[in-house]
C-alpha positions in Angstrom: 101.7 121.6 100.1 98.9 119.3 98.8 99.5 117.4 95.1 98.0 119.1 92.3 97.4 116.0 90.5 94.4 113.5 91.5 94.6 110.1 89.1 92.2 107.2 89.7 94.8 105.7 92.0 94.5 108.7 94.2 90.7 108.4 95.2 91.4 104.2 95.8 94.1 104.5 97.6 92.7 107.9 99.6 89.5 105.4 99.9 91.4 102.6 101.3 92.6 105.2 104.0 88.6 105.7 104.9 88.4 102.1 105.1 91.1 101.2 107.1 90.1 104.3 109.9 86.9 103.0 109.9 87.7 99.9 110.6 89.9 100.7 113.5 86.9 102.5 114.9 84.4 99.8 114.0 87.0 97.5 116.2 86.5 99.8 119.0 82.5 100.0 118.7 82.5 96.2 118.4 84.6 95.9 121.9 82.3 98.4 123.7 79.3 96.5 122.5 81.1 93.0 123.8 82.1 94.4 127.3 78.5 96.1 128.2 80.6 99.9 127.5 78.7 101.0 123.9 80.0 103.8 122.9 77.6 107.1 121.9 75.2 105.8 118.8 76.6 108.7 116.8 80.2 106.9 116.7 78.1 103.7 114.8 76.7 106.0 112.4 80.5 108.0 111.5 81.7 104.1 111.6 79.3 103.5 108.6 79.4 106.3 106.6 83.3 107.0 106.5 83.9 103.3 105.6 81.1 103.8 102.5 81.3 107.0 102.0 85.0 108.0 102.4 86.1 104.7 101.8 83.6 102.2 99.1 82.3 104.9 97.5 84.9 106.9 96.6 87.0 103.6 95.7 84.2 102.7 93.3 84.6 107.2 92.0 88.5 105.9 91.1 87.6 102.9 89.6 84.6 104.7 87.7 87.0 106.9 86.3 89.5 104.1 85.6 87.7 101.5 83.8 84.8 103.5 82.0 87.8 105.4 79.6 89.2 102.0 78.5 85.9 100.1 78.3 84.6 103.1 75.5 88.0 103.5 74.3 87.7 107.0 74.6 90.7 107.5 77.1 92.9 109.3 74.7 90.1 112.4 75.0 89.6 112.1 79.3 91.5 113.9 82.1 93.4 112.0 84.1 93.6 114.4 86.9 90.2 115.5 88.7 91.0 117.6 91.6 87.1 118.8 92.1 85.7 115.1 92.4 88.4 114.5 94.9 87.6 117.3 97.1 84.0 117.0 96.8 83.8 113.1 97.5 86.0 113.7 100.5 84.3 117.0 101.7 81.3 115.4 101.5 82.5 112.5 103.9 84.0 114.9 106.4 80.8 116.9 106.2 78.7 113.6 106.9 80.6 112.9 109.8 80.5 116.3 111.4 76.8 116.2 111.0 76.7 112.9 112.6 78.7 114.4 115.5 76.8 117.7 116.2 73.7 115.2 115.8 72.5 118.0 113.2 70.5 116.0 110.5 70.4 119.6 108.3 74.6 119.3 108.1 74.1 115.4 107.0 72.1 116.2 103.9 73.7 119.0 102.7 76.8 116.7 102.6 75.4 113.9 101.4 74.1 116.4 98.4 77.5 116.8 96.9 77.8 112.6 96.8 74.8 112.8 94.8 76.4 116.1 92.6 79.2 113.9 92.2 77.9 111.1 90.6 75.8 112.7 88.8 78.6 114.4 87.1 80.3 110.5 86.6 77.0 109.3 84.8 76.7 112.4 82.9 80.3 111.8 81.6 79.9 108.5 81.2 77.0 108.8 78.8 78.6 111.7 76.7 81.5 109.5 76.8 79.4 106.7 75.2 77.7 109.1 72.8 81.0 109.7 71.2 82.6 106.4 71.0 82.1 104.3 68.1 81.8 101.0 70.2 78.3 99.6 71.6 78.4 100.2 75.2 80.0 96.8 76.9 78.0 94.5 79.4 79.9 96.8 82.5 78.4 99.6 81.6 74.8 98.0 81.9 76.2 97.2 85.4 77.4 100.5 86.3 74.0 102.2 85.0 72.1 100.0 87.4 74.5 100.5 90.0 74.3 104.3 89.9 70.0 104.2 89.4 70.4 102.0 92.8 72.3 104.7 94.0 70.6 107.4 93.1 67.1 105.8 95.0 69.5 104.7 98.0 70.4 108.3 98.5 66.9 110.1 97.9 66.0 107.4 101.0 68.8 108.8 102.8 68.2 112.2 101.7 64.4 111.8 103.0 65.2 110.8 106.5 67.9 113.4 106.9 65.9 116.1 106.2 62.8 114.8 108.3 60.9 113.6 105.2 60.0 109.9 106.4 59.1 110.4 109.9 56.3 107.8 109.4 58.0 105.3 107.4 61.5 105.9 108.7 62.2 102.0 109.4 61.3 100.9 106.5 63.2 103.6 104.5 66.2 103.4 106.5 66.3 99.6 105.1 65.6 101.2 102.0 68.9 102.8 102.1 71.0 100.3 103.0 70.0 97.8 101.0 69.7 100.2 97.6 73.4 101.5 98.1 75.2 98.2 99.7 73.1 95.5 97.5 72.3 97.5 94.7 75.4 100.2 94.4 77.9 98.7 95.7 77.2 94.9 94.5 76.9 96.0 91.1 79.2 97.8 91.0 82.0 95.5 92.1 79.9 92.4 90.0 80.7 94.1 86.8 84.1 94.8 87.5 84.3 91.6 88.3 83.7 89.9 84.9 86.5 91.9 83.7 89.1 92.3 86.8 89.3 88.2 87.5 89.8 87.2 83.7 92.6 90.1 83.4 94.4 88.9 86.7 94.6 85.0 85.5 95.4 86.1 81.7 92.0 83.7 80.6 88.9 85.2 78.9 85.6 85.2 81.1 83.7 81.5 80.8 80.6 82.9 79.7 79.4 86.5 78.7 75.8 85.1 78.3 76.2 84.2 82.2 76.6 87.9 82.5 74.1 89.0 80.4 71.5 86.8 82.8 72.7 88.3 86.0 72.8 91.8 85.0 69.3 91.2 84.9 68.4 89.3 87.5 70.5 90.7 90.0 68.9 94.5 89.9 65.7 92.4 89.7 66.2 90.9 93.2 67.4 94.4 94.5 63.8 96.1 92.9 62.0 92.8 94.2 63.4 92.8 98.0 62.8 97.2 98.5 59.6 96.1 97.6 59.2 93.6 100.0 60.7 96.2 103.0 58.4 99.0 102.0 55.5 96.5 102.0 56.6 94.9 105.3 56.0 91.5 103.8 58.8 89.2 104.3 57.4 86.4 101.7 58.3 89.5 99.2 61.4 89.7 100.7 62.1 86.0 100.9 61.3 86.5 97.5 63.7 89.0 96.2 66.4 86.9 98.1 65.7 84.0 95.8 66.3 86.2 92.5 69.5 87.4 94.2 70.8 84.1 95.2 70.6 83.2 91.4 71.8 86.0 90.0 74.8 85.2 92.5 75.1 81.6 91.9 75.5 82.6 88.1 78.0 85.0 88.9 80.2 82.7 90.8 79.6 79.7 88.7 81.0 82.2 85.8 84.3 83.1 87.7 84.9 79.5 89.3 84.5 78.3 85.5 87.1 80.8 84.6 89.7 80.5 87.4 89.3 76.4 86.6 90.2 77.1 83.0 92.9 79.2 83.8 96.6 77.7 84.1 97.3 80.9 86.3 99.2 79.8 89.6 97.2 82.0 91.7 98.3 85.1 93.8 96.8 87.6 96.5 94.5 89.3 93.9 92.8 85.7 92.7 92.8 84.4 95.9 91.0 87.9 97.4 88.8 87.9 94.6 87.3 84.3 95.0 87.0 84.7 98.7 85.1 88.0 98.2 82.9 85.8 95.7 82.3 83.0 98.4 80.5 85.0 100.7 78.8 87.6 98.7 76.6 84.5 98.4 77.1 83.1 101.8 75.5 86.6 103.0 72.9 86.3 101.0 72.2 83.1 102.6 72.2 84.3 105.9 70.0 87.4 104.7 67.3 84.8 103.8 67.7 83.0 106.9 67.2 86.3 109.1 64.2 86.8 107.1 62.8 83.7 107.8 63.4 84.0 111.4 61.1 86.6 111.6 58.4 84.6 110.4 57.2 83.5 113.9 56.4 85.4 116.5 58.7 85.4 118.6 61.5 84.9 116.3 62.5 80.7 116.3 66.3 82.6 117.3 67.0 85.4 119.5 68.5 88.4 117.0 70.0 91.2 119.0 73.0 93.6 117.9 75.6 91.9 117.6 73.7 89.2 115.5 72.9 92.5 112.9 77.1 93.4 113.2 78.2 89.7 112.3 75.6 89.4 109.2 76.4 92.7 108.1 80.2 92.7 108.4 79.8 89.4 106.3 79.1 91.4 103.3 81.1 94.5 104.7 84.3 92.4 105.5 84.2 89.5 103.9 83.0 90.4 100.2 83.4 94.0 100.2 86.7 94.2 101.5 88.0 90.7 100.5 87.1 92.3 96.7 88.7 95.5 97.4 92.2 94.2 98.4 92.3 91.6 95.9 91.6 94.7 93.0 94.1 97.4 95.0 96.9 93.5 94.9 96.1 93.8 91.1 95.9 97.6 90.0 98.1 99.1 92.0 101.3 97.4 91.1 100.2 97.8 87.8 99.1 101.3 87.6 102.9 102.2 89.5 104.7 100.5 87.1 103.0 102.2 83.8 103.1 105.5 85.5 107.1 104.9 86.3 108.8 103.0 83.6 107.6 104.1 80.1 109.3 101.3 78.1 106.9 98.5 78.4 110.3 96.0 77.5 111.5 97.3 81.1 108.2 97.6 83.0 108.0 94.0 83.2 110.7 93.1 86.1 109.6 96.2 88.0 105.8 94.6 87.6 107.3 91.5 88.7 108.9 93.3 92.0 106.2 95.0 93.1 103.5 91.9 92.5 105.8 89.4 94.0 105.8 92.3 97.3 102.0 91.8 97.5 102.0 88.3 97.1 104.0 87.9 100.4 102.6 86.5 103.7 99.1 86.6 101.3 98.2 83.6 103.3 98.2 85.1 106.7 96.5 88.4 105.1 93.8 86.6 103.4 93.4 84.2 106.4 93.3 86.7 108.7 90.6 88.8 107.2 88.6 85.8 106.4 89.3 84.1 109.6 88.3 87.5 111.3 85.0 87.8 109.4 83.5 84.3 110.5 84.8 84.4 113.7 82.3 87.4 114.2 79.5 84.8 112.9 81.0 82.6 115.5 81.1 85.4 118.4 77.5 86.4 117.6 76.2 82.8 117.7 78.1 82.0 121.3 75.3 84.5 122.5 72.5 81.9 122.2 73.9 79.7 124.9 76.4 82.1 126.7 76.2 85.2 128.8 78.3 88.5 127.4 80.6 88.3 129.8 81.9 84.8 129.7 85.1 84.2 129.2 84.5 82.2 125.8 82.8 85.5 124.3 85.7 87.4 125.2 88.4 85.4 123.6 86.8 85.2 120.8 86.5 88.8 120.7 90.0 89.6 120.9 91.1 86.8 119.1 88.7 88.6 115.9 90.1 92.3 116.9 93.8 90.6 116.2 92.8 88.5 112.8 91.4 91.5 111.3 93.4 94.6 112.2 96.4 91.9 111.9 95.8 91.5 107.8 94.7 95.6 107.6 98.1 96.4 109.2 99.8 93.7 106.7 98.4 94.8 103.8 98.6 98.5 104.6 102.4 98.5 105.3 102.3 96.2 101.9 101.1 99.6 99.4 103.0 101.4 102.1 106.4 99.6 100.7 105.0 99.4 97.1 104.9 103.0 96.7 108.5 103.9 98.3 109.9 101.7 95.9 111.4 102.7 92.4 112.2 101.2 89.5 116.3 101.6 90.4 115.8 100.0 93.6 115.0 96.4 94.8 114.2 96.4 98.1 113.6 92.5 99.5 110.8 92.3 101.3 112.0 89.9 104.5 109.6 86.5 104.5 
């Protein structure tokens, strides 16, 4: 019998799910694509879409519906169960992925309809939630509003190629979309959580809100600058946009490392996550600029074939969206189980302390393995320049990736597992 009730916690942790399928299935397309066995195109395409639409955006949904109450301080007035978003969001995946399947493009935009229905319902909330509180709206909201206009534009691009509208342009829209919903949606998105998850987890007030205020700027900026540049086909405009974007991200990370140096917090899986995930959203950004360039000369100074677009892209797929992710699920998960089960906050605090000190374990072999994992993808791609696929040096490194990465999914997965079979009355040790 399915649960009637659907909190926040529901739609991250029914997200993380998404994620962690997808990435099992991204391993596999990754190994086919190594041994000269790719699997059917259609697989890439359910790869992408159930890790950001099952599993990113319906994580971003939860925390949506999570942070906006509290930011307004209108959570008294809100819901806390929302059993239609839940089955839309996920619906909507499924439906994606079936269209993918039958290769019917008709299926894929009829289910990529009810993601936009869905948050449109969010940001009509959110603003009649801001109507009636008494506060000024805070600098995350400004964030989330630019995240969901990116959105919104990354899913009318989608919208247009799956129902045949931008036949002529379709390259330069299917770049569009991507870059609208992974830089603009889903970086904002997480940026302005950001300046409010890191200070909570070290217990230290963000360095500097004007910092904020600058990036919340410049960032969308950069996004409007470098859509510009695709549907133009000029990369100078491009090269461009990537300059405003590296700013707006050195800002941002000169912010948080100003923040985590001021803090006298010891530092635990949900800091150390964070500041990884921090690390190389500007690191990809780098390299964006740098394939960019590339293209400049004709031929390109470096070869860039498929497995050069996997590594760049799982750079920002792996190592800052999912780095971010597990450091905010280390963080709001233990906390969120130990509200929900203890009401006295005098006795909440040594359950708090069980279930944080459960995610802290083996967080060096979690966070080195995903980290590890991601650059050793950089590494793979980069053997290709002086190495044939099927050396023996490629494939090592391949499977050496495949265990560093499913290694810290598997870890951190059996880590909520444990965290959510455990009670208040019980104290369970997890073995080191």
């Amino acid at each position: 019998m399915l649960p009637k009730h659907y909190p926040p916690t529901a739609f991250l942790l029914t997200g993380f799910t998404w994620l962690v399928v997808s990435s099992i299935l991204g391993l596999a397309i990754l190994i086919g694509l190594v041994r000269g066995t790719p699997l059917p195109s259609w697989v890439r395409l359910v790869h992408v879409h159930a890790a950001l639409v099952g599993g990113v955006a319906q994580m971003i949904l939860g925390g949506f519906l999570a942070f906006i109450p509290p930011l307004l301080m209108t959570g008294h007035k809100q819901r806390d169960s929302h059993p239609v978003l839940f089955a839309t969001i996920n619906g909507a995946a499924v439906g994606m992925l079936v269209g993918f399947w039958l290769r019917h493009s008709i299926v894929v935009g009829i289910a990529g309809s009810f993601v936009v229905g869905v948050f449109l319902w969010i940001a009509r909330d959110a603003w009649a939630q801001a109507r009636q509180s008494l506060n000024s709206p805070p600098l995350n909201l400004w964030y989330y509003a630019a995240a969901l206009l990116s959105l919104f534009a990354g899913l009318t691009a989608g919208e247009s190629m799956a129902l045949g509208w931008a036949q002529q342009s379709y390259g330069y829209v299917r770049l569009a979309h991507i870059h609208l919903n992974l830089l603009g949606f889903v970086t904002l998105a997480i940026v302005g959580t950001m300046h409010n998850l890191l200070p909570t987890v070290l217990n230290q007030p963000l360095f500097s809100p004007r910092l904020a205020r600058i990036v919340v700027i410049l960032m969308p900026l950069g996004v409007a600058v470098l859509i510009g540049g695709f549907l133009n086909s000029s990369v100078p405009i491009e090269l461009a946009g990537g300059v405003l974007l590296l700013a707006a991200a050195s800002l941002y990370a000169v912010n948080l490392f100003r923040t985590w140096m001021a803090s006298s917090h010891a530092g635990n899986a949900a800091s150390d996550h964070l500041m990884l995930g921090t690390f190389f959203l500007i690191f990809t950004i780098i390299l964006g600029m740098l394939v960019a360039a590339n293209s400049l000369t004709s031929p390109p100074l470096l070869p860039y074939g498929t497995l050069h677009l996997v590594a760049y892209t799982h750079m920002a797929l792996l190592g800052f969206v999912l780095n971010t992710i597990m450091g905010a699920l280390s963080h709001l998960i233990p906390m969120t189980l130990a509200v929900r089960r203890v009401a006295n906050a005098k006795k909440r605090g040594p359950y708090l302390d069980r279930l944080t000190a459960m995610m802290d374990r083996w967080r060096t072999v979690q966070i080195g393995g995903l980290s590890l994992g991601t650059m050793g993808l950089g590494l793979l791609a980069s053997l290709t320049w002086n190495v044939p696929l099927s050396s023996p040096s490629i494939h090592l490194t391949l499977w050496i990736c495949f265990a560093l990465l499913l290694g810290s999914l598997v870890l951190f997965s059996m880590k909520l597992a444990l965290l959510l079979s455990t009670r208040p009355e019980e104290a369970p040790a997890l073995a080191v």
